[in-house]
C-alpha positions as CSV (number, residue, x, y, z in Angstrom):
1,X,0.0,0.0,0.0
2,X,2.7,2.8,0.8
3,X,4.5,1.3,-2.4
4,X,1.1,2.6,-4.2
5,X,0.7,5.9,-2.5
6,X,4.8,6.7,-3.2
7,X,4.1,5.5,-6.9
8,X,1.5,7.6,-7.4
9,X,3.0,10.7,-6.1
10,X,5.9,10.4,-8.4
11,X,3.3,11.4,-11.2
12,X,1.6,14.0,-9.9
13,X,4.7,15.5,-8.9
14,X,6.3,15.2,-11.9
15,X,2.9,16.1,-13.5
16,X,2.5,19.7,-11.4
17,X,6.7,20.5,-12.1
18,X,5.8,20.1,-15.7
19,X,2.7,22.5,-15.6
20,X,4.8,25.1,-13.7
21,X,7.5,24.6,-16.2
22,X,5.3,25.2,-18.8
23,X,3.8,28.2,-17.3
24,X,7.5,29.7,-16.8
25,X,8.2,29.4,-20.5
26,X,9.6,25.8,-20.4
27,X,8.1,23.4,-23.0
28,X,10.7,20.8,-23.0
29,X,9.8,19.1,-19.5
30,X,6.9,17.3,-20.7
31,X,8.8,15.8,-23.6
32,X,11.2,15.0,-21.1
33,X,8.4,13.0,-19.0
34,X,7.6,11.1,-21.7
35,X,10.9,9.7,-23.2
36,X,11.7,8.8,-19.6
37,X,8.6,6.3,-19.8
38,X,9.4,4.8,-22.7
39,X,13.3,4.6,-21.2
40,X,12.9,3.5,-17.8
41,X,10.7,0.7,-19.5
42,X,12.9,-0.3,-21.7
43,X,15.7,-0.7,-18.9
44,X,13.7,-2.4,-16.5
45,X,12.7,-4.6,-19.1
46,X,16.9,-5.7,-19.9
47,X,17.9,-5.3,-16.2
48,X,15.2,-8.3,-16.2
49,X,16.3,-10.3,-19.0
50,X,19.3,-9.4,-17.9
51,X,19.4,-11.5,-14.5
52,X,17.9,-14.3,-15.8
53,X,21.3,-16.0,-16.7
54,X,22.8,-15.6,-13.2
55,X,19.6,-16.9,-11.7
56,X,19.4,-19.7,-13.8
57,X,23.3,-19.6,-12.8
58,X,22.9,-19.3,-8.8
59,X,19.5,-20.9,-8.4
60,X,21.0,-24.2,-10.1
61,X,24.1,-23.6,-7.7
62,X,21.2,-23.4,-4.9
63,X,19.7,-26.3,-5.9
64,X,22.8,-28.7,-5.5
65,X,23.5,-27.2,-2.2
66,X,20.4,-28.1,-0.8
67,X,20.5,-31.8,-2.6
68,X,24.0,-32.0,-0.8
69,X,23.5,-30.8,2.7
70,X,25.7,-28.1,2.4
71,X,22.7,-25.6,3.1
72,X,20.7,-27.5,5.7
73,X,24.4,-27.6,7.4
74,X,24.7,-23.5,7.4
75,X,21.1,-23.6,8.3
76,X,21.9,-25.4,11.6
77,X,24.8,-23.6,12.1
78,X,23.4,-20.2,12.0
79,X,20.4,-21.4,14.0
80,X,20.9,-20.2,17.1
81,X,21.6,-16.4,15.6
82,X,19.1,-16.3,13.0
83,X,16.0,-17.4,15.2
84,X,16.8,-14.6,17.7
85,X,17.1,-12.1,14.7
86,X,13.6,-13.7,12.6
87,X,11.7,-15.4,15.3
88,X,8.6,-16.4,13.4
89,X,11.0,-18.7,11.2
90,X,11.0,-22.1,11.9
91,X,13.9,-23.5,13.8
92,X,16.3,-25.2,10.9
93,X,14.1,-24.3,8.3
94,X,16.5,-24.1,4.8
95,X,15.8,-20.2,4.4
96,X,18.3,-20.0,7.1
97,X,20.3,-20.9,4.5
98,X,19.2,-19.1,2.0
99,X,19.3,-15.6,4.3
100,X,23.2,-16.6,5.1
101,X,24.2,-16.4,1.5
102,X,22.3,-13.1,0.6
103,X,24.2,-11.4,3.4
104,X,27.3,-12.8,2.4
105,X,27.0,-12.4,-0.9
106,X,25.9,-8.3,-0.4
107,X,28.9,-8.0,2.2
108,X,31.5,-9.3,-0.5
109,X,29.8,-6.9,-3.1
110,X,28.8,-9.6,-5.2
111,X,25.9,-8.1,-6.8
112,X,25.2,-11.0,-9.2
113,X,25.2,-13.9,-6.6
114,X,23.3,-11.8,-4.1
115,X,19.7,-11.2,-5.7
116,X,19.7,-14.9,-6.9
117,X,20.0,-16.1,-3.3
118,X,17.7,-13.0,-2.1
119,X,15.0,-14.5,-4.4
120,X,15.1,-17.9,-3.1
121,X,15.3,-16.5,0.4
122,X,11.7,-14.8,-0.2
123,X,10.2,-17.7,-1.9
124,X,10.9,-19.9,1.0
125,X,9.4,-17.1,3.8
126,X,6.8,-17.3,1.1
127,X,6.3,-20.4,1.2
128,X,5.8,-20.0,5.4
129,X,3.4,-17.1,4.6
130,X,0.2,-17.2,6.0
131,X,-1.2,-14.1,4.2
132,X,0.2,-14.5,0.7
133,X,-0.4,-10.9,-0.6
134,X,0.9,-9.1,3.1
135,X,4.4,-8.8,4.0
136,X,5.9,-10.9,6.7
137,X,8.5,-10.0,9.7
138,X,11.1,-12.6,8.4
139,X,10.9,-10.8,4.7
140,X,11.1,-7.1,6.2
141,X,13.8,-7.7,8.7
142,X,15.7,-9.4,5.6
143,X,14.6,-7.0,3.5
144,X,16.3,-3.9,5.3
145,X,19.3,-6.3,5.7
146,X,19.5,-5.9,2.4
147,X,18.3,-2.0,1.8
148,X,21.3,-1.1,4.2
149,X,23.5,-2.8,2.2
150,X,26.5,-3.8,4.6
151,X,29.5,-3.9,1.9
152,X,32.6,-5.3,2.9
153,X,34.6,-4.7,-0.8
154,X,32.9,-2.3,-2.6
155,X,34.9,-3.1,-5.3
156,X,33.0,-1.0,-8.2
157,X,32.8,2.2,-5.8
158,X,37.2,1.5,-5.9
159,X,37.4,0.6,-9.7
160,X,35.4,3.8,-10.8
161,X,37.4,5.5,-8.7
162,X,40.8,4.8,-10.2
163,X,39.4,5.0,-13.6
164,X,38.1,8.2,-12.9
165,X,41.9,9.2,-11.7
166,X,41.8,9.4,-7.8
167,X,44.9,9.8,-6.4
168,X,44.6,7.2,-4.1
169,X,41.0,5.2,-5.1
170,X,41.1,3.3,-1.9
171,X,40.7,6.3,0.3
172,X,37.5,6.1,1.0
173,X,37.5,2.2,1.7
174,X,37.5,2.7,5.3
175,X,34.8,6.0,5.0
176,X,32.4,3.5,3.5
177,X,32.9,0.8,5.7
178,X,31.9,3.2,8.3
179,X,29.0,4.3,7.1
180,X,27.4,1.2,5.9
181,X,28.2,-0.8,9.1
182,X,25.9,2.4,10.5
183,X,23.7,1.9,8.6
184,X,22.7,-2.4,8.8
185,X,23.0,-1.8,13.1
186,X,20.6,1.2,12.3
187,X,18.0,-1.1,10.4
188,X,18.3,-4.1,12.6
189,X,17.8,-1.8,15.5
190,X,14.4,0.1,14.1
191,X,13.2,-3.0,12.7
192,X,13.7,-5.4,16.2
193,X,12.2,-2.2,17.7
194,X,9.6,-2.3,15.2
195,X,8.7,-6.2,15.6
196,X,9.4,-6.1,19.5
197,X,12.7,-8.3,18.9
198,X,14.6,-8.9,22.3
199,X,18.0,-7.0,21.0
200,X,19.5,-7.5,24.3
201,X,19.3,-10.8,23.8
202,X,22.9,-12.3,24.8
203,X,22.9,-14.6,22.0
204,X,22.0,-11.6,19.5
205,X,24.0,-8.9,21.1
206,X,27.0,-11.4,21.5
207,X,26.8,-11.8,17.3
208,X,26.1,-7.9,16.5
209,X,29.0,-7.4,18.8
210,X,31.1,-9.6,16.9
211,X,29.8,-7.7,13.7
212,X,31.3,-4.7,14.8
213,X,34.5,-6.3,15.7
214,X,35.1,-8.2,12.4
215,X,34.7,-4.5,10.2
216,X,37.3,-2.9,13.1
217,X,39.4,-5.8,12.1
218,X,38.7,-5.3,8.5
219,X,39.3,-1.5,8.8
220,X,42.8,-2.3,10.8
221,X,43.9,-5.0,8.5
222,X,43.0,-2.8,5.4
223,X,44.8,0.3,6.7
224,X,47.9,-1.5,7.3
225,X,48.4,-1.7,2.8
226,X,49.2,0.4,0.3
227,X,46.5,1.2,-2.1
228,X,47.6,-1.5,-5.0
229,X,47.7,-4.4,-2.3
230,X,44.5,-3.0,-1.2
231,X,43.0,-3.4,-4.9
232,X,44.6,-6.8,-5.7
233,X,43.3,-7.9,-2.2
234,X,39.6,-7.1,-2.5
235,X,39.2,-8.2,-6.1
236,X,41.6,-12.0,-5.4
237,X,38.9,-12.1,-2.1
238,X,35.9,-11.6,-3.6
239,X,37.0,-14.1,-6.7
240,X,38.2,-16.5,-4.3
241,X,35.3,-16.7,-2.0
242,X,32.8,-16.8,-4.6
243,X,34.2,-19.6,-6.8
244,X,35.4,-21.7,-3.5
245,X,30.6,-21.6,-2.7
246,X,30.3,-23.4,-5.9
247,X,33.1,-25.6,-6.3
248,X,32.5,-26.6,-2.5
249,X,28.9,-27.0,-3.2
250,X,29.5,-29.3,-6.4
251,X,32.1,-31.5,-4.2
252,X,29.5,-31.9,-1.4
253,X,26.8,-33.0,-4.0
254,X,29.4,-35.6,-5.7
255,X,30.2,-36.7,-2.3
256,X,26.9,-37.0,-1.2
257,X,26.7,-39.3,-4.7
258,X,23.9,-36.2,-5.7
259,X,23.6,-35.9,-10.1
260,X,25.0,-32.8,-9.7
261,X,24.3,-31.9,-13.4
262,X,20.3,-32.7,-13.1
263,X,20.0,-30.7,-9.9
264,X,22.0,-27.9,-11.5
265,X,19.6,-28.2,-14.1
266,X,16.6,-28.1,-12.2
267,X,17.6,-25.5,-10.4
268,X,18.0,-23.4,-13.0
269,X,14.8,-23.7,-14.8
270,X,13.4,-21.7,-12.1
271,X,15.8,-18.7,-12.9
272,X,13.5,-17.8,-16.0
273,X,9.9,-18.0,-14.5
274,X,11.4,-15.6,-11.3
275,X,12.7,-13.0,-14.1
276,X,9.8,-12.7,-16.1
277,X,7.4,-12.7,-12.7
278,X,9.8,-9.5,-11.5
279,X,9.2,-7.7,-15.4
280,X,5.5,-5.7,-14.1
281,X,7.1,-4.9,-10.7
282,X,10.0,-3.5,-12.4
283,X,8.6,-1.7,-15.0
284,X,6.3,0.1,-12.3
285,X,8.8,1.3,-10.2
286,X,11.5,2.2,-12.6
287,X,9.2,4.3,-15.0
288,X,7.8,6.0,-11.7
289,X,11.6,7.0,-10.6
290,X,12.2,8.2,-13.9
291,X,9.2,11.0,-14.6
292,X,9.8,12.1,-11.3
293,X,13.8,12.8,-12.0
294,X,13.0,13.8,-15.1
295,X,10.6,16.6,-14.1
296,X,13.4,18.4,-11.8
297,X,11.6,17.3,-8.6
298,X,14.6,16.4,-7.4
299,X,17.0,19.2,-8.5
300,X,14.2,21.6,-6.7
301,X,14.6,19.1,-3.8
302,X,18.7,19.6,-3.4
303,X,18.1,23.4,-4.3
304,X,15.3,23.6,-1.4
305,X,17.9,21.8,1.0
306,X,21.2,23.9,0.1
307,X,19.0,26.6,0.9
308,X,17.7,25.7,4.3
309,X,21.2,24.6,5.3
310,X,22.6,27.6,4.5
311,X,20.0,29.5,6.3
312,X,20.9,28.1,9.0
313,X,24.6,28.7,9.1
314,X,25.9,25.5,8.5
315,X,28.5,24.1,5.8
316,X,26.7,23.6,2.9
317,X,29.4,21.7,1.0
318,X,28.5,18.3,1.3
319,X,24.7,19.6,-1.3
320,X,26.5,19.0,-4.1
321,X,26.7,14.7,-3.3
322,X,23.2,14.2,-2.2
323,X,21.7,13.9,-5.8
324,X,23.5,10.4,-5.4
325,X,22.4,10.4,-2.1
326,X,18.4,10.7,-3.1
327,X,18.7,8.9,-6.1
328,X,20.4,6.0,-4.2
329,X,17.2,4.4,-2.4
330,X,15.6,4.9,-6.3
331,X,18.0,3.4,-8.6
332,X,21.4,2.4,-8.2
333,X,22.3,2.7,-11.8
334,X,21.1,6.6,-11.6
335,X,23.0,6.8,-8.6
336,X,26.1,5.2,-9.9
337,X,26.0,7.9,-12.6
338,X,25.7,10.6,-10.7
339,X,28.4,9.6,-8.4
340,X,30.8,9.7,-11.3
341,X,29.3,13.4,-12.2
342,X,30.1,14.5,-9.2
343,X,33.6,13.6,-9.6
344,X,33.6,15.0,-13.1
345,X,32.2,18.2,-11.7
346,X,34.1,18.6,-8.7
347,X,37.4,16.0,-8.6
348,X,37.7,12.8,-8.0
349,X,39.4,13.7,-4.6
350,X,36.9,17.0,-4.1
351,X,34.9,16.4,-0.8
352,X,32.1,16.4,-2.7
353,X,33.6,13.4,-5.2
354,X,34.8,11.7,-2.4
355,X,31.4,12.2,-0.2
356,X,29.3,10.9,-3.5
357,X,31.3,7.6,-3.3
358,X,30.5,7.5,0.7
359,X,26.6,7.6,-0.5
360,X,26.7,5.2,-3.2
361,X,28.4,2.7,-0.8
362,X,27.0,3.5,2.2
363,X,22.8,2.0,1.5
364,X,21.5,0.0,-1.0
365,X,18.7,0.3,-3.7
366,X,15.6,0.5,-2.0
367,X,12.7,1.0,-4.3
368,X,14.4,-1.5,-6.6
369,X,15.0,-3.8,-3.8
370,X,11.3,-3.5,-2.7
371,X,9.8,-4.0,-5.9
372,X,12.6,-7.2,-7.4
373,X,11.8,-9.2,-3.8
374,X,8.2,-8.4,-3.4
375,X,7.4,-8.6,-6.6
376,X,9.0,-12.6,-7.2
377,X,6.6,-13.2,-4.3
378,X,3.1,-10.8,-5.3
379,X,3.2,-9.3,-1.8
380,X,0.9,-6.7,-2.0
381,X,0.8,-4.8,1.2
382,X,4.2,-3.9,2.4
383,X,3.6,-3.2,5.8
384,X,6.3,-1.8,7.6
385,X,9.2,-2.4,5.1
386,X,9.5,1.4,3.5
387,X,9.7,3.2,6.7
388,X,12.4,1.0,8.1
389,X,14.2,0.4,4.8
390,X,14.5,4.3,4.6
391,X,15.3,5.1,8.2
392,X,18.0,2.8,7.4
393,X,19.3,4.8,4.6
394,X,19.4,8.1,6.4
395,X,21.1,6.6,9.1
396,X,23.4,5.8,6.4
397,X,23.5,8.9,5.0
398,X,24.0,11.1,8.0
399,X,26.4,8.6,8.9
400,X,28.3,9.1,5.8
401,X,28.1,12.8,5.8
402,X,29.8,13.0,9.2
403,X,32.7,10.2,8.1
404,X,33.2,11.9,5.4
405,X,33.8,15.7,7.7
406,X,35.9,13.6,9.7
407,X,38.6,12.1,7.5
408,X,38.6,14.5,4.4
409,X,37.3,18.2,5.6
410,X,35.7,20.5,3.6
């Protein structure tokens, strides 16, 4: 429902900036409006076609883990944690599973494994869902999991960065660790207080705890090399980790004397049907997104802000990074781009370069998130899942804004 009301405001907002525009003198807005449609359906139409190979890929890879054991045995291992952080979940139920390698997957940066396993992890909660068209716990607490986007390699964020000529592109590793660790304790932390989830739970505070202390340990370790051992480091361990899943999930299933080949197979099939099921959803909240850029909503939106700030006396110079900032929750694509404007405009070592690159690393996709895992699954009624998801990202975003004061100055 809030997914409907947000939807339809993007129109008639980009609808009423068109009018004025027009009224000012300003024809061109409306054409705008209208090639943004046709564009923003067009992409969410290949971003679609586009994942079906990796979800034939990682869905097939799914399936001979769970043939082999290997998930049910991360399922009981993560037990204990994951039933204090989703307690309507069964106890050993295989979305434990499932949930473990989304979160990996998204702290490695590996973008392509991740929604595969995200998928499967809503159509198993689905599956568990009482109320097919409403929104469960389980799926919002994973959801905003997944909306704060804990990174530990952002990789891309680095590479763009050096191609973009950075003096050092691995500066802001330890910026955006920061801020995005800020941001997943912020959304487990409204969400738990959202579901009444005992966060003070030993069991749960022992493993948040131990969250903290594995990015301190990642921030120490990182800090200790030079920014081309950094680079080769992130790229060998993301490589490394992700190839080691399937060859130890193949091994497991020939072990476990499993036709690796058939259940790879079987697996797959079901990577086509969840990308054409995601196409409407897609479509929907991409071409909203778009007429409402497209209109200068959201350039009226910075403008409004800059002004307000610097009303108030305060140092405006982080307003030129939050277009990614906004357009982050919306699109990451869009956000992506306008990170590397930013650093076109301003340097790739500005403040304002360097605080765009804190944004685009520091939250996830939102909207896009909302509408690829809800829409595999036809929820209807999102319940909860906005509000937190987005408290999530401004707690990212603030987050990031002061990191970013901290170790580069304006």
């Amino acid at each position: 429902m809030v997914l409907n009301y947000i939807w339809i405001a993007f129109f008639v907002i980009a609808f009423l900036f068109a009018v004025i525009s027009l009224c000012m003198g300003d024809a061109t807005v409306f054409q705008k409006i209208v090639d943004s449609t046709f564009d923003s359906s067009k992409n969410a139409f290949e971003i679609s076609i586009g994942l079906t190979g990796v979800l034939a890929l990682w869905l097939g890879i799914m399936k001979i883990g769970e043939r082999a054991g290997a998930v049910n045995f991360l399922t009981r291992l993560l037990s204990p944690i994951f039933t204090k952080l989703f307690p309507e979940l069964p106890k050993n139920h295989p979305v434990m599973g499932s949930i473990f390698m989304n979160i990996a997957c998204n702290m490695l940066g590996l973008d392509n494994a991740a929604t595969p396993t995200g998928l499967k992890a809503m159509q198993q909660m689905q599956e568990l869902n009482k109320k097919k068209d409403t929104a469960t716990n389980p799926m919002i607490m994973f959801l905003v999991l997944n909306t704060s986007g804990l990174t530990i390699i952002p990789t891309t964020i680095l590479s763009i960065r050096a191609s973009m000529g950075a003096a050092v592109p691995t500066d802001v590793f330890i910026p955006i660790l920061l801020a995005t660790t800020v941001a997943t304790l912020a959304g487990i932390i409204i969400t738990g207080l959202w579901q009444h989830i005992n966060l003070l739970d030993p069991v749960l505070l022992i493993t948040l705890l131990t969250l903290v202390s594995f990015v301190g340990v990642v921030i120490w370790g990182f800090g200790q090399m030079d920014k081309d051992t950094m680079a080769t480091v992130t790229n060998l361990a993301s490589n490394l980790i992700l190839l080691s899943i399937i060859v130890a999930f193949i091994v497991a299933g020939f072990a476990k004397k499993v036709n690796v080949y058939d259940a790879f197979v079987d697996g797959a099939k079901d990577g086509f049907t969840t990308a054409v099921r995601i196409i409407p959803y897609l479509v929907a909240m991409l071409v909203g997104i778009g007429v409402f850029r497209a209109s200068g909503a959201m350039d009226m939106l910075i403008n409004g802000i800059a002004w307000c700030v610097k009303q108030c006396g305060l140092n405006t110079d982080f307003v030129g990074a939050l277009p990614t900032a906004f357009m982050k929750p919306l699109s990451g694509s869009g956000a992506r781009g306008l990170m590397v404007e930013a650093m076109k405009n301003y340097g790739a070592d500005s403040f304002v370069g360097r605080l765009s690159c804190l944004f685009q690393g520091s939250t996830d996709t939102t909207f896009y998130i909302l509408a690829v895992y809800f829409g595999c699954v036809n929820i209807k009624y999102t319940r909860h899942a906005v509000a937190c998801g987005l408290l999530a990202d401004f707690a990212g975003v603030l987050a990031a804004i002061a990191v970013a004061y901290v170790f580069f100055g304006a």
